[in-house]
N, C-alpha and C positions, 0 to 999 in steps of 0.2 A: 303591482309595482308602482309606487309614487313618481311624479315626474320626475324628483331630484333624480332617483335610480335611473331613466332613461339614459346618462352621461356613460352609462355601462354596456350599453345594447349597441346597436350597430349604425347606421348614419339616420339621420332623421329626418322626417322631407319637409321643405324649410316651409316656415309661416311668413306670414307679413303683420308685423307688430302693429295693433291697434296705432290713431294716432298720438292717441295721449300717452301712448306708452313710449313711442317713440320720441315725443316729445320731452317726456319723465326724463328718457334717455341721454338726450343732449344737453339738460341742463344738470343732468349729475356728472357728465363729463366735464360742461366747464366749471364745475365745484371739486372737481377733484385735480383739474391742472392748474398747474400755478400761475399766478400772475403772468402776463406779457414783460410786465415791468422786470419780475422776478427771474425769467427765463432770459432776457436778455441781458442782466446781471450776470447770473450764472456761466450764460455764453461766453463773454465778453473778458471775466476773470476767471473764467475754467474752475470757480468753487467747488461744484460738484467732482470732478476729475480729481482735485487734490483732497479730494476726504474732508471737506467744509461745509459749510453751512453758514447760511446769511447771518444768522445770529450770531455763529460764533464772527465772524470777521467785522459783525460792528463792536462786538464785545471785546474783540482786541483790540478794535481802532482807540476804543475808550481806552482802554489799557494803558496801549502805549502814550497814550496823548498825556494820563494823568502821571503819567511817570517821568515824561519828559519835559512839561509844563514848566519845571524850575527853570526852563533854559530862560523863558519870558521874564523873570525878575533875577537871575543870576547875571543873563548879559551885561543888561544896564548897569549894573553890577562893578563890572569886573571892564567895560570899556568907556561908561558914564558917568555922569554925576549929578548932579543939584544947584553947581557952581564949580568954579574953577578952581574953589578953593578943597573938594571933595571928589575931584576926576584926576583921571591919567591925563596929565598934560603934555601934549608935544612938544618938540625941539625950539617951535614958534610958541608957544605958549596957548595955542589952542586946545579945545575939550569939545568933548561930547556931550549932546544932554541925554540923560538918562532914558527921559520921556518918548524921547525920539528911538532912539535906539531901544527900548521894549515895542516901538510901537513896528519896526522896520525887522525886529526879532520874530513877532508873530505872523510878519507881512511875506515875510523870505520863506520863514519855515512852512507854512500854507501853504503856501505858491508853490514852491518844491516839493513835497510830499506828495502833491495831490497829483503833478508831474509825473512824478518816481514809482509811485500807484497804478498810472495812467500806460506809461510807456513799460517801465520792467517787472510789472503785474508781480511784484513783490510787496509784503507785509512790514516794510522797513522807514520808520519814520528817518526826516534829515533835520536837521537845524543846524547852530553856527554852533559849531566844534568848537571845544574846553580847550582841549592845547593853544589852538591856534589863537584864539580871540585873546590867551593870557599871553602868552608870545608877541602879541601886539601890544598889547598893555604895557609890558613889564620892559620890554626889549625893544622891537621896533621903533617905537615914538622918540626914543632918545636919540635918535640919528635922521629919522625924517618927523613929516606933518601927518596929521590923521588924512586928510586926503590922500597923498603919496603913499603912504603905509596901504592904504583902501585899495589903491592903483597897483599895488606887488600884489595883491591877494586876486584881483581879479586877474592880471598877467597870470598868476599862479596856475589858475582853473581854466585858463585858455591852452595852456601848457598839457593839463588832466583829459582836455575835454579832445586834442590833437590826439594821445596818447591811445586814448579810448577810441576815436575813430580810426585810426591807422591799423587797431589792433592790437599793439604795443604793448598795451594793457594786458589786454586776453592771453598776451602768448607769454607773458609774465605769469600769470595767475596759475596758465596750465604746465611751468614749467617746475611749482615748486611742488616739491616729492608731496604725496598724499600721506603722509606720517605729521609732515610739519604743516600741513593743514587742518588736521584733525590736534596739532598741537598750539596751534594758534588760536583754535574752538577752546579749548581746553582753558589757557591761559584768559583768554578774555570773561570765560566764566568765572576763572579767579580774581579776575581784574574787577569785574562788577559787583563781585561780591565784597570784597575789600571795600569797594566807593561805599556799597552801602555801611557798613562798618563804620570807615570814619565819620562821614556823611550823618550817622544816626550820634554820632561820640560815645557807640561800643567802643571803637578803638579809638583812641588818642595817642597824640604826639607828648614826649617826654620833655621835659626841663634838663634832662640829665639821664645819663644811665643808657638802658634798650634804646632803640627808636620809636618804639610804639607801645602802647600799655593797653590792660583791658580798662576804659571807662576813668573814671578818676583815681589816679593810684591803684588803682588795681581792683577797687569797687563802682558799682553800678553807681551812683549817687545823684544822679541826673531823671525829673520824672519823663522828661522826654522821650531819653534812652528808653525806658523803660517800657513810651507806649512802642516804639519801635519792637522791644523783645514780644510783648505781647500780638502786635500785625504779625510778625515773624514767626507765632504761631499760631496764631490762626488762618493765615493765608498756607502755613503748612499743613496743616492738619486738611482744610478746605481739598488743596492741592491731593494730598494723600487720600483722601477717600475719592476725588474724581467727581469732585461736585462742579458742576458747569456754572463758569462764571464763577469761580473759587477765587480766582485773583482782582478782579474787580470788587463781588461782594467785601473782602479783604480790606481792600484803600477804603473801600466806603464807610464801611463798620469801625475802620481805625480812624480816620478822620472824624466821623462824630464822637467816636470816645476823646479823641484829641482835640474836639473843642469843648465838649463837656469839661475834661478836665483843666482847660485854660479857663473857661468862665468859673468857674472854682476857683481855683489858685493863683489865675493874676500870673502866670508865669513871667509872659513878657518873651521878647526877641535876643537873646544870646547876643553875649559883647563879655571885654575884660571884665566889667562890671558884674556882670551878670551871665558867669559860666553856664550854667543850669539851665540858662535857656533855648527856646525851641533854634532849630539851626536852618537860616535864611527867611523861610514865611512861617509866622506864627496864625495858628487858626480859627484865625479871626475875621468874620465879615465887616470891615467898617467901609464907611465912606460912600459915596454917590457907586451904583452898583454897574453905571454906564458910562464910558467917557468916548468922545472924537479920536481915533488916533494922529500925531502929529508924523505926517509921511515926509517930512522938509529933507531928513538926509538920505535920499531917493537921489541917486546919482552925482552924490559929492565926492567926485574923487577923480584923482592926477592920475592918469595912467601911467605915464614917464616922468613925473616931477622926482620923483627920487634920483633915478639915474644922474640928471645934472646935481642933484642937489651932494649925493654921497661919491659919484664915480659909477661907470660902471660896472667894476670888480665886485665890490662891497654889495650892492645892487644886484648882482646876479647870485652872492652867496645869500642874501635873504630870501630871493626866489628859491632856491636849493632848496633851502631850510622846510620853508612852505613847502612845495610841491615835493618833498620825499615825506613828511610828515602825513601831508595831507592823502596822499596816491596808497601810502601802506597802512596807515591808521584806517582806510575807509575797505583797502582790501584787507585785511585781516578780519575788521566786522564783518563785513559780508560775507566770508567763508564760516564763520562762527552763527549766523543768524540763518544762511541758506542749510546749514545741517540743521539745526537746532527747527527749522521748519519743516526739514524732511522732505526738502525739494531739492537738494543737493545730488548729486550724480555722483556714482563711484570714486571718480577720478576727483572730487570737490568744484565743477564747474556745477553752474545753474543755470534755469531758462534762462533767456533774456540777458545773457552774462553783459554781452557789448553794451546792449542798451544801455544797462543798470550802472556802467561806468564812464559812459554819456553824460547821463543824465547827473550822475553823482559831478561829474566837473562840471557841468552848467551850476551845480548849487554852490559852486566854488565862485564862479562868474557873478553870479545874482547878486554874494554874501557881499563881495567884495564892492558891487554898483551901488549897493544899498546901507553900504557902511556900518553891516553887523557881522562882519565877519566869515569868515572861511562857510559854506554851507555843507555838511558831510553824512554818510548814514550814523546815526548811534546806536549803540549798543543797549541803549534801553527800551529800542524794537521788542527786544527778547521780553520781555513780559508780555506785551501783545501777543508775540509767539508761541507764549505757555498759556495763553487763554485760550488757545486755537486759531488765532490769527493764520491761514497760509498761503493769501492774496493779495493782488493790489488795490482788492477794495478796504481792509483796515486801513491801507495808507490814505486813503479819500475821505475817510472815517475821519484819522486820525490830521488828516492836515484842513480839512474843514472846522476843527476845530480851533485848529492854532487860527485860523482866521476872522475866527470869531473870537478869541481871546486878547486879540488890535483893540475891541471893545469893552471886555471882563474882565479888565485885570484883576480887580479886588477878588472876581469867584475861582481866578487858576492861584491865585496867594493863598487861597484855603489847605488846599494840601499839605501838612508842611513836610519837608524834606526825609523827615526820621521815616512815615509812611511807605513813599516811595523806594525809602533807602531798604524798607523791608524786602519789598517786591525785589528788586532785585538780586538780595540774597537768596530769595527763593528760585529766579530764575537764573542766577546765578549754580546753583547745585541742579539743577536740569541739565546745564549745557558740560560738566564735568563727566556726564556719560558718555563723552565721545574720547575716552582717554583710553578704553578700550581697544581703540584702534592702532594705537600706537605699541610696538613690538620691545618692549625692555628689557627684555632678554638679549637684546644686539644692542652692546653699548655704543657704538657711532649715528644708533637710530634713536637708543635714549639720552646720549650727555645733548644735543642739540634739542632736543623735544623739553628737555627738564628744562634747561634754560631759558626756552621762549616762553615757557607757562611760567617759571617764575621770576622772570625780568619784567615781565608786563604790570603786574602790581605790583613790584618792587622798586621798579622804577618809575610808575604812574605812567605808560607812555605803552602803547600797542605796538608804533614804531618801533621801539625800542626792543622790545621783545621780538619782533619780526625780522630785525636787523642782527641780535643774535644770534638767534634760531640758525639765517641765513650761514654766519661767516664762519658761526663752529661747523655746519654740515658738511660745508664744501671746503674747509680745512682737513676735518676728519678724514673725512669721506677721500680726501683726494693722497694722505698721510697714509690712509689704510691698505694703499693699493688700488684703490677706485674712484678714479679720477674721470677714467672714461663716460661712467656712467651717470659722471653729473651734466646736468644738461646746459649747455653756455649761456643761456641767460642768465644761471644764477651766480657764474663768474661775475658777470657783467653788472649783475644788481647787488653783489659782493661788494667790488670795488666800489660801487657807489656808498654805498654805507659805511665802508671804511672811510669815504670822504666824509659822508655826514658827522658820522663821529667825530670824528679830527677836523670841525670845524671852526670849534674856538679859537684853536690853535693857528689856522687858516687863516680865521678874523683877523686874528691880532699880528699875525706877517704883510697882511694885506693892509693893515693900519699905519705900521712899522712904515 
């Protein structure tokens, strides 16, 4: 009998391992454990526990980070300028500069995520929320100052961050039926997939006629679009065979094709001028590849200057405005992006719930000190999430880089927008398998589930969608004979969004 066969016979009387043998011994143990570094990773984000791996969670952090990168030259954007002749200007005739505000864009969004990472060991990047920062632009300024405006958005998150500690929050989130949580998943997958849509100019706005059309008149005729169709399938095909790192390789491969084909062709940056071209950053490396960021509007803002400045009625309906915006738009994502990671709990609550809505109104607080706006989760997490993102170390990943992006502007403009607009139609039709959940065969369970999924990209607005969902259930629901079984908070946050609703109408009595 060979030694190997002795493992079959009966007990064997022990040896003492030569010492080189034993020595053999312990150095192929610490070859085969992992890192110190590694294992207290692991501990610390439970990766191993959630079915992860270090790779995949830096592979999302990148993910998400390259998906959400437009926010660093969108903000500036949309609250900035160059001059005063080319910004939202306030009531006093003051502006932003642009510079500042990308540079206070990637300082918030950093500083936050790495937070949000830290404390609700979630996969879920933040930055300064799209409603809210256009809300400010568009709306706000004309009745207060950019600092005053700064001052309601930070009141706002003080308001989130009470909500969240009290609880308030949580018994909200566990009160709404787990139908219209898995319809709110649902809806926002339609919702991201749509952005990417128009975002790439597959879909476009009409002169006339529909509201939306495919592409130009009804053809592709854009080469933009076009590398968009192409990431769109390649990042689907990647995704379909279950290639690791599908959705990254994706951005990567479409980005070099989308600068090959601008060094070619000369596209150029999209304007009336020049419909056809690339939409927000065209991919193109120019200019100094480092710069200083300018941190100056770091705490420019009136906490209470509005109140004297408008009353406090008026002043308290802009806070409304913010904080029901900001409170449902941020839970609606995070029920959408906790399924979608598979860290969701039957009833739709997740680890770390309180924290995670904590921490989300502290980046409400920050957006506002720092005068880039509202800070919130986004919904373009989800791509990190389809790369296998399912901890808070993506978010470390992912907000590490927004803070090195204070510095790169020129290398996060590489991307352009059509790219990223892929990615999320892909992770867009991910998050539509939780539609499943929902019973449509019981139409009081489906007229309110239809219409949270499709009020959210019809109406561009999460809130919007969640405040339907909410006022048709508990109408139905209470019509149908089943009144008892709705649970009173969602009276309570019924009525509330009946006011939100009807708050133009409020405005302008309050103006009266």
């Amino acid at each position: 009998m060979t030694i190997l066969d002795q493992s079959h016979e009966g007990p064997q009387p022990a040896t003492t391992p030569a010492p080189n043998a034993a020595a053999h011994a312990k150095r192929q143990d610490r070859n085969t454990r992992p890192p110190a570094s590694n294992a207290f990773l692991d501990r610390f984000f439970h990766i191993t526990e959630r079915g992860s791996t270090l790779a995949r969670e830096f592979r999302g952090g990148l993910v998400t980070f390259f998906t959400m990168a437009y926010i660093v030259i969108l903000n500036p954007l949309i609250l900035g300028g160059f001059s005063a002749g080319n910004a939202p200007t306030d009531v006093a005739g003051g502006w932003l500069s642009a510079a500042q505000v990308g540079a206070v864009t990637g300082l918030t969004a950093g500083v936050m995520t790495i937070l949000f990472g830290l404390v609700a060991n979630l996969p879920f990047g933040l930055a300064a929320g799209l409603g809210i920062n256009s809300f400010l632009a568009v709306s706000v300024i004309n009745e207060v100052t950019w600092p005053e405006a700064m001052g309601l958005v930070v009141i706002n998150g003080i308001l989130i961050v009470l909500f969240g500690v009290t609880g308030a929050r949580t018994a909200i989130f566990r009160a709404v039926p787990k139908e219209l949580k898995a319809a709110i998943t649902v809806g926002i997958g339609l919702f991201i997939a749509f952005i990417g849509f128009v975002d790439s100019g597959f879909v476009r706005a009409t002169t006339a006629g529909p509201p939306v059309q495919l592409g130009d008149n009804g053809s592709i005729s854009s080469v933009p679009t076009l590398v968009f169709i192409v990431g769109l399938l390649v990042m689907g095909i990647l995704v379909a065979r279950k290639v690791q790192g599908g959705l990254l390789i994706g951005i990567v491969a479409t980005t070099l094709l989308a600068a090959l084909v601008e060094a070619v062709l000369r596209i150029g940056p999209g304007s009336d001028t020049n419909p056809g071209g690339w939409h927000l950053n065209t991919p193109v490396l120019s200019g100094q590849l480092v710069s200083a960021p300018d941190l100056g509007l770091v705490g420019q803002f009136d906490l209470f200057g509005a109140f004297g400045r408008i009353g406090g009625l008026a002043a308290t309906m802009l806070v409304f405005t913010l904080v029901f915006t900001n409170f449902f738009d941020a839970m609606g994502t995070m029920t959408g992006l906790a399924k979608s990671a598979g860290v969701a709990h039957k009833d739709g609550t997740f680890p770390r719930l309180k924290s995670a809505f904590i921490v989300e109104g502290v980046g409400a607080v920050a957006g506002g000190a720092t005068s880039g706006s509202s800070n919130t989760v986004y919904i373009d997490s989800a791509a990190g999430i389809g790369e296998g993102a399912r901890t808070g170390l993506a978010s470390v990943v992912t907000g590490v880089l927004f803070l090195g992006s204070m510095f790169l502007t020129p290398l996060t403009s590489v991307v352009p927008l059509e790219v990223a607009a892929a990615a999320l139609v892909v992770v867009g039709a991910m998050m539509m398998a939780q539609i499943r959940e929902i019973k449509f065969t019981k139409f009081a369970v489906a007229l309110p589930a239809f219409l949270t999924i499709v009020t959210m990209p019809l109406s561009y607005s999460i809130a919007n969608g969640i405040g339907v969902g909410f006022i048709s259930w508990v109408i139905i629901g209470a019509a149908s004979g089943k009144a008892k079984k709705i649970h009173p908070l969602m009276w309570v946050v019924t009525a509330g969004f009946l006011v939100y609703f009807a708050r133009g109408p409020i405005n302008a009595l309050l103006g009266a």
